[in-house]
N, C-alpha and C positions, 0 to 999 in steps of 0.2 A: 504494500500500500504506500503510496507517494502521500506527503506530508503537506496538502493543499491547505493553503487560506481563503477560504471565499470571500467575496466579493459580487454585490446583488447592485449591478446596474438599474438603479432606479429610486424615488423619491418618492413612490406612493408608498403611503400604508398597506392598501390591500397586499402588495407584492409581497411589503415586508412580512406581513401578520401571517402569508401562508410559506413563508419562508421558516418564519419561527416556530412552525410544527413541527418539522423535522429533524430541530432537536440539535442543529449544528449550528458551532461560532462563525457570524459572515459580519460584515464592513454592510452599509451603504454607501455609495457613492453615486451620484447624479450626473447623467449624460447631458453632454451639453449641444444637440444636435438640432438640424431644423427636421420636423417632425413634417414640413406640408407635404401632402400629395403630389407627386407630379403627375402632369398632362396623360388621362386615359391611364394608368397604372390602376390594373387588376387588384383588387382587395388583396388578395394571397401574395403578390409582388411586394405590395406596401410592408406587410406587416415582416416578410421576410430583408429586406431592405434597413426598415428601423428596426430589428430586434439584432441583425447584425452591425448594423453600423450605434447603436447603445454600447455593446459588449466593444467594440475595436476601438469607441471614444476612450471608455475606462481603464482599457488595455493597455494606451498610451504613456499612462502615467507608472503603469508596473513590467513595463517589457523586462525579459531574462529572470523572473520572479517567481516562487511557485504559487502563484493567484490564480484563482481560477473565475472569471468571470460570469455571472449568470445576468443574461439579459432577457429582456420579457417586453411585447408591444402585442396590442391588440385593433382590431379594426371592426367595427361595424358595418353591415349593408344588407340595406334592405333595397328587394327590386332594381339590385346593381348601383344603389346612390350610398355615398358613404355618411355615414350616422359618428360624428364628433364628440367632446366632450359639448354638451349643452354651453356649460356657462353661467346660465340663467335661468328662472322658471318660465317664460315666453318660450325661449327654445327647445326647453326640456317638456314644453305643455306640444309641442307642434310634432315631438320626436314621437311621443307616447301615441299622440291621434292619428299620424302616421302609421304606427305598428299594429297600432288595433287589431285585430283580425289576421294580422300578417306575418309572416313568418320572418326574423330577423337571423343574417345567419353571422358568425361571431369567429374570425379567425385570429388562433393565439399563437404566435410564435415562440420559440423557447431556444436562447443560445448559449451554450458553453463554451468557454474560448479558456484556453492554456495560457499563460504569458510569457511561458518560457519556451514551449514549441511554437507559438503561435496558429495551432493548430485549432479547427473547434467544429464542435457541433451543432446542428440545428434543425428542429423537428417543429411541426408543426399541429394542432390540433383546431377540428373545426364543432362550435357549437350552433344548433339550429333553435331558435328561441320563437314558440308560435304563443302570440298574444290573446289573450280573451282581448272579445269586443266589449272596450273600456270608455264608458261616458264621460263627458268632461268635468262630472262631479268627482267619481274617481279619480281623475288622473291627478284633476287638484287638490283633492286629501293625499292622496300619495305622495305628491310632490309636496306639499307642506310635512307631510311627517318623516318622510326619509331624507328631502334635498339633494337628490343626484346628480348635483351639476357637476359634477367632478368626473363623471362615470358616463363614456360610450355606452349610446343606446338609451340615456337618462334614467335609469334604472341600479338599483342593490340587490342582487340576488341572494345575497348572503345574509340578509336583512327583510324588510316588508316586501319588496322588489318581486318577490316569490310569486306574492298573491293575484301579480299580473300576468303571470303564464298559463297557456293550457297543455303547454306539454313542451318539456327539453329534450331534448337529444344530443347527448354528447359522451367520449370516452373518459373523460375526467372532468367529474362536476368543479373542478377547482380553476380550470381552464376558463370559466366566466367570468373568474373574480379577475383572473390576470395573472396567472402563473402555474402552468398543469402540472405539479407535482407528479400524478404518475411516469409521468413520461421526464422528469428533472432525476426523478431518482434512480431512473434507467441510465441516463447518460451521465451521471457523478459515478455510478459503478460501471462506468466505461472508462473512464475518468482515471479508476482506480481507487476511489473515495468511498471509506465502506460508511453505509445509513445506518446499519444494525451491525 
């Protein structure tokens, strides 16, 4: 087993909090990248795009090191339009009347990158998120008591956020909050980095 220090490209809580399940010593450190879309870029492009260029920003700072960086972006879309961090309850009220009825689908990228081979990995996982049709009485209790404007898709799943779906589909329910553990704890024992 190699004597890795992690290192969790990113500045959100959620990343960290499900980070912190598993029970191992990591750093945060905040990528300092431009996150816009470019021109016609495929959801799956995006999110593979920013989830490596997070992990290669942080990477910088610890070349020939044994850090192991873990990076994590996520992307929203529905009907092919891409679904942002709201913001605000205006945008997060237009995100929600939007999804009503509709199926949101939710790609997570997940990267691990070496800083002393420069070497890394990166997998991806996809969530389908289908909405009950939600009145805009709902959507505005919701939005007053969760606040998701932080959160692609204006939603908490890990929270009240729940109570607006009819049905998820995905291989690790963790992959919605922003970082699919099933699939992190595969490539840290590829790594070398024992979990248990």
């Amino acid at each position: 087993m190699t004597d890795f220090q992690l290192i969790l490209a990113s500045s959100s809580p959620y990343r960290k909090a499900l980070l912190n399940k598993l029970q191992l010593p990591f750093l945060c450190r905040s990528p300092d990248i431009d996150e816009k879309p470019l021109n016609n870029e495929p959801p799956e492009q995006m999110t593979k795009r920013l989830t490596i260029a997070k992990a290669a920003a942080v990477a910088q700072s610890y070349g020939g090191t044994n850090h192991l960086i873990i990076s994590s972006d996520q992307v929203a879309s529905l009907k092919g339009q891409l679904l942002g961090k709201p913001g605000n309850f205006q945008n997060a009220q237009q995100q929600l009347r939007a999804s009503s009825g509709n199926t949101v689908v939710f790609y997570t990228g997940l990267c691990v990158w070496n800083c002393k081979t420069k070497e890394h990995l990166y997998e991806a996982s996809q969530t389908k998120v289908t909405f009950k049709t939600l009145t805009d009485q709902t959507i505005s209790r919701y939005l007053q008591i969760d606040q998701p404007f932080d959160c692609a898709g204006s939603f908490k799943c890990e929270s009240l956020g729940i109570a607006l779906f009819s049905k998820l589909e995905t291989d690790d329910p963790n992959s919605l909050i922003g970082l699919p553990l099933i699939r992190l704890v595969d490539m840290l024992e590829r790594m070398e980095v024992k979990v248990l």
